[in-house]
C-alpha positions, 0 to 999 in steps of 0.5 A, a space after each residue: 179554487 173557489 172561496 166558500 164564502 163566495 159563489 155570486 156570479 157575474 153573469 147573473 143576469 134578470 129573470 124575464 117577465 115573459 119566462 115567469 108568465 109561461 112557466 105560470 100558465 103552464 105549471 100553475 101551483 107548481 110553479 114558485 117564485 115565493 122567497 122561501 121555496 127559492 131559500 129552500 132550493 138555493 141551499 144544501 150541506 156544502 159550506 156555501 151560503 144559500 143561493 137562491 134561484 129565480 123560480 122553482 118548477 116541481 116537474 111530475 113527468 119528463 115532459 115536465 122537464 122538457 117543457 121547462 128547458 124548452 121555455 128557459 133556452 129560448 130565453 137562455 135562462 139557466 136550469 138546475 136539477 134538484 133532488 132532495 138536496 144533500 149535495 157536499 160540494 154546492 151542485 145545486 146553487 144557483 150562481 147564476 139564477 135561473 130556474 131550479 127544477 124539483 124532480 122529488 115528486 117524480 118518485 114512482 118505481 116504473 118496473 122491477 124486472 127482478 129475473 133480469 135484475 134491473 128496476 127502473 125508476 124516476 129520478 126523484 125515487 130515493 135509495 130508502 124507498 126502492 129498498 122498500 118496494 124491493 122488500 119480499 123480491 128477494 132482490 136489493 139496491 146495494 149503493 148506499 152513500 149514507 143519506 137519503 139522496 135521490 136516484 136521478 141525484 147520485 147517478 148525476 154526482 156517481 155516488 157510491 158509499 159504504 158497500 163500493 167495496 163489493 158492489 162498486 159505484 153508480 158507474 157500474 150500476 146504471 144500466 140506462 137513462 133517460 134524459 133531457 138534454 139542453 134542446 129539451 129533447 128527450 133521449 134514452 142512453 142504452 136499454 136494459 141489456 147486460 152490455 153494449 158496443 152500440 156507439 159511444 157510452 153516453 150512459 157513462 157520459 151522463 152518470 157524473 156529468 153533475 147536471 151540466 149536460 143534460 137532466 136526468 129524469 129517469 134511471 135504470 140500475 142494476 139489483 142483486 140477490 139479497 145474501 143468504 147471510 150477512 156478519 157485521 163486526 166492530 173492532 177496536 184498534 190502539 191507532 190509526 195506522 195499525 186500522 189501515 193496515 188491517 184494511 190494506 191487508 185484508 183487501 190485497 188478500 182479497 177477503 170479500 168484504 161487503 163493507 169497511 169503514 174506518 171511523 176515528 176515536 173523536 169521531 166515536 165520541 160523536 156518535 156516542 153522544 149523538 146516537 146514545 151509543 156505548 161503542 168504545 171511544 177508540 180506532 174503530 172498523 165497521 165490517 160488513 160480509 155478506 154470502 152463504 153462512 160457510 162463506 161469510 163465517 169464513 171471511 169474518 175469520 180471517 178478517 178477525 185474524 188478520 185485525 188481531 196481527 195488528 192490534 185489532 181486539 174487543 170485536 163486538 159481531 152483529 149477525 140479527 138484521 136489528 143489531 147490524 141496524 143499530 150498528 150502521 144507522 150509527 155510521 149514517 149519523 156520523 155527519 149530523 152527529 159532527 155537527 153536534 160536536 159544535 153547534 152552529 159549525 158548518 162542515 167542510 168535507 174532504 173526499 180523497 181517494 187513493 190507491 188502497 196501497 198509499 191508504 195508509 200514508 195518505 190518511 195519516 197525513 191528513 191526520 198530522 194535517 188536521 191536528 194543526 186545526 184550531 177547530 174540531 176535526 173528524 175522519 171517517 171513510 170507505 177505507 176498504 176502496 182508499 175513500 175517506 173524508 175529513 170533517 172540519 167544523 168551522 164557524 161559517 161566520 169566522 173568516 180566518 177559520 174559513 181561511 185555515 179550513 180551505 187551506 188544510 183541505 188544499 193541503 190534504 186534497 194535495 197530498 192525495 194527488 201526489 199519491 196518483 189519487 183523486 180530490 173526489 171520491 164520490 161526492 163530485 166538483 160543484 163549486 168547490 173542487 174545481 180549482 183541484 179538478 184542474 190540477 188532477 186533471 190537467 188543462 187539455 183535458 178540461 179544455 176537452 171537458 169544456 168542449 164536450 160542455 159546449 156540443 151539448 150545451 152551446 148556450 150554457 143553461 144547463 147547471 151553469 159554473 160547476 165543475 170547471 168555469 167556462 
């Protein structure tokens, strides 16, 4: 696998005078190759040092975005999407140059359609902001990976978060996109019908594709009725495992559960000294219910059942919309609130995902894994769909520490795929899983990934060097 203190490409090549000459007379101010704003776009929270782009381009509209990868094919110049830059694994850096393309200025609602149940949306809309436009429709967007990231951004990574347990992930929600495609040809993929059997699912094709086959500047997803009640409960455990087990209990007696989130005593702490929380240091669970008030009560009964049988006390219930806030907002801030855990660390995030049967065994694993670190580390994770991540918050400038952090990863990384699970559970390959991508997958099926690349993409311009090396 890639090193995260290496990502320089050789195949970088010159930026051509003539590119920055066109892109100038037809962008103007919206055109950028001052060194901040490359900065700015050559960074994200993975634990790669920035790599900058050549040029920035801030598109307003699809046709923006055609024009831009109209002018950089003919002068096979490599163009990246960047949304607001909260990519884990270095989607967004340039390891060959090229021009980044900003969509977060395209941020417009284009529809709600809320007797269908659809929205459609620019790609630079966030989650927050359709949520907020959604208000007093009666209708909302459930996929909530933590941060504010963009539309356009998570249907390109198939994001998911803390409410796929119930509401699955970017997958299942997009309906249809709009996209620019390597030619700079601008497609639709599906309508905003239910389902299809119109052709091959290029809607699913594109959802995932990290940007590698064509830029997504448009999306339309699915809502859903806001519930007439939510529950939100924090429970206490005396160790992981008797956490896990919970969960895997309550989810094969299939409770539906809207959320289910495992957090760590160390992890607690964090949170504690970061969002001045008094939550008790200890194996926490974070539930969510959502449905009519009979529903959600009987849920939160059984689910508080089930946690007592192993060990599950002190359920602390949040059913006013301000304390599920408080309680949630809590669980956001765990990633800034590990890197108070040691100022200055960069963080390496594992995103395992196993089946909800081998949950147990992987993340006790990872924990025995994790506790040879000379470094601190945390564990969080959507453990209600087998999701978790592993924190370790290295000294970025430390190279042995860097050494032992990716080697702990490999080895967590490995034992979930032992487990027929997968080194991704939503944050996608970029640069940093592509060694695991290999190994989950298989080479025929990369060499048959390569060849879908090289159909869409012959020149290779598009977010050229993620996902697996052409």
């Amino acid at each position: 696998m890639n090193s995260p203190t290496i990502v320089a490409d050789a195949l970088r090549r010159p930026f051509p005078d003539v590119l920055a000459s066109a892109l100038r007379d037809r962008f103007g101010e919206r055109f950028s190759t001052a060194a901040a704003v490359r900065e700015h776009h050559g960074r994200d929270e993975s634990p790669f040092p920035p790599t900058p782009p050549d040029a920035v381009v801030f598109a307003h509209s699809t046709d923006d975005v055609a024009e831009t990868v109209r002018l950089c094919r003919a002068h096979r110049v490599p163009v990246i999407a960047y949304g607001v830059g909260s990519s884990l694994e270095g989607h967004l850096l340039a390891v060959r140059g090229g021009v980044s393309i900003d969509l977060s200025q395209m941020n417009r609602v284009l529809a709600v359609q809320p007797e269908d149940l659809t929205a459609t949306v620019q790609a630079g809309v966030t989650r927050v902001q359709l949520n907020d436009e959604l208000k007093g429709t009666g209708f909302f967007f459930p996929i909530d990976p933590g941060a504010n990231a963009s539309l356009g951004g998570m249907a390109a990574t198939r994001a998911s978060g803390t409410n796929a347990v119930r509401y699955g992930t970017m997958r299942e929600n997009v309906l249809g996109l709009t996209v620019v495609t390597a030619e700079g040809k601008v497609i639709r993929t599906a309508g905003r019908a239910k389902k299809s059997s119109a052709g091959y699912d290029l809607t699913r094709l594109f959802v995932g594709s990290e940007g590698t086959l064509g830029i997504i500047t448009e999306v339309t997803v699915r809502l859903y009725p806001v519930p007439e009640a939510m529950s939100a409960a924090v429970v206490n455990f005396p160790g992981l495992a008797s956490a896990i087990d919970a969960v895997i209990q309550i989810i094969q007696m299939g409770v539906p559960v809207a959320r289910c989130e495992y957090v760590c005593d160390r992890t607690i702490r964090a949170i504690n000294a970061h969002s001045h929380t008094t939550l008790r240091e200890a194996h926490t669970l974070f539930f969510e219910f959502h449905g009519s008030e009979s529903s959600v009560h009987e849920q939160a009964e059984l689910a508080q059942q089930i946690s007592r049988e192993h060990g599950g006390e002190d359920f602390e219930w949040a059913t006013r919309p301000e304390d599920r806030t408080r309680l949630w907002n809590a669980r956001h801030n765990v990633y800034f609130a590990g890197l108070q855990v040691r100022p200055g660390a960069r963080a390496i995030t594992t995103d395992t995902c196993v089946p909800i049967s081998r949950l147990s065994e992987s993340i006790t694993g990872a924990r025995r894994i994790l506790d040879t670190a000379s470094f601190p580390t945390l564990i969080v994770g959507h453990v209600g769909d087998g999701n978790f991540h592993s924190m370790l918050l290295v000294d970025p400038d430390d190279e042995a520490e860097m050494a032992q952090a990716e080697r702990l990863n490999d080895e967590i990384v490995r034992l979930a795929l032992s487990m027929d699970g997968t080194c991704t559970g939503e944050h996608g390959v970029g640069l940093h899983k592509m060694g695991f991508l290999q190994e989950e997958a298989g080479e025929d099926a990369i060499e048959l990934m390569r060849r879908i690349k090289r159909a869409f993409d012959p020149d290779d311009i598009l977010n050229p060097g993620k996902i697996f090396r052409s």
